[in-house]
N, C-alpha and C positions, 0 to 999 in steps of 0.2 A: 632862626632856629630850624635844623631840619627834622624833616617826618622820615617818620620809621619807613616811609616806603620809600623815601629818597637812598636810605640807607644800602650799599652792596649788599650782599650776602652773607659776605665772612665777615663785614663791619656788623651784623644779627647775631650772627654763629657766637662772636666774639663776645660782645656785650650780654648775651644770653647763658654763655656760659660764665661772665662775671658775676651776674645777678644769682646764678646759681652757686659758686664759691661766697658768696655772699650771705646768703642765706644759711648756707650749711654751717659755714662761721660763724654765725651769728647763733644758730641753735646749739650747737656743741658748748659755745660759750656762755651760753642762758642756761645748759645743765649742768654744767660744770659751776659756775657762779652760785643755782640753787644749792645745790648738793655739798658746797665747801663752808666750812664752820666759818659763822666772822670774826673767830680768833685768828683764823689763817689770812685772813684778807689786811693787806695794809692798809690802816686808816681805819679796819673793825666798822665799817659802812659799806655796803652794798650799793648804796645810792649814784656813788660814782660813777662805780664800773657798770650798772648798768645801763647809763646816762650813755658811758664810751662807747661800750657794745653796740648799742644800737643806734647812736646820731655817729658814728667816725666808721665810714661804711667798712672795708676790707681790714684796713687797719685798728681797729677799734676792738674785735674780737681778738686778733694775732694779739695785740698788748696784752688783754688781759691773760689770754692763754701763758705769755711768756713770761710775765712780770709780774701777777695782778696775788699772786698766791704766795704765801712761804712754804717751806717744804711742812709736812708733819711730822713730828717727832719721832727719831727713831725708838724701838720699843723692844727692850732687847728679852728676847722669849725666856731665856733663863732664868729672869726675875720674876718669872707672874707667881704666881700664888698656888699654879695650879700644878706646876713643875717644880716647886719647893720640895727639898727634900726631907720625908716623913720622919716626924719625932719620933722620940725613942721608943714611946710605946706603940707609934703604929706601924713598926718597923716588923713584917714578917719574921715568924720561925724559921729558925736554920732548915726544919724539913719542908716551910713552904717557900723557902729560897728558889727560885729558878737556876740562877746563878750558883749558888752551891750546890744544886744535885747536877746541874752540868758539871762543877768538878769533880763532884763524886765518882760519877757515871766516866768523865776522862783521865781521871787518878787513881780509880778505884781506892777510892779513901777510906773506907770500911774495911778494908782488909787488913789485919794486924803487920805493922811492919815488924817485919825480924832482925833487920839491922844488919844484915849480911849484901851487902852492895847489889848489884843485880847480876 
């Protein structure tokens, strides 16, 4: 086996900087693992992928990051509840209309038509 002082320079540099990609992979992938429902997780168990993360060193995080999740379901804004469009009785007066005193104010609609073309 060799000792780290056998080792060049750039064989430190290098390894040094893998244990650093290493780590950072491994944390992004421990946030992310916390943070994600175990409905999204295949298998609905945590147990695995955190098993991979942390014993399958570089590769172990990349998997779950790439694989380890299903998408979330898209959720389409027009249907919440809070963007429904108001019933009949909670539907503003024509005078608290936005939208009808903008036409008013660009048709001037209030003004008697006389029927004689323009």
């Amino acid at each position: 086996m060799t000792a780290w002082a056998d080792l060049s320079p750039g064989v430190r540099v290098a390894l040094g900087a893998l244990v650093v990609v290493q780590v950072v992979l491994a944390a992004i992938a421990l946030w992310v693992l916390v943070r994600t429902p175990t409905d999204r997780l295949p298998g609905r168990s945590r147990w695995p992928w955190l098993a991979l993360i942390l014993l399958v060193n570089v590769l172990g995080p990349i998997l779950f990051l790439a694989l380890g999740r299903t998408p979330a379901p898209a959720e389409d804004p027009r249907l919440r509840a809070t963007d429904r469009a108001p019933l009949p009785d909670e539907r503003p007066e024509p005078h608290d209309d936005p939208t009808r005193r903008a036409l008013d104010v660009l048709y001037d609609t209030d003004r008697p038509d006389t029927g004689q073309g323009s």
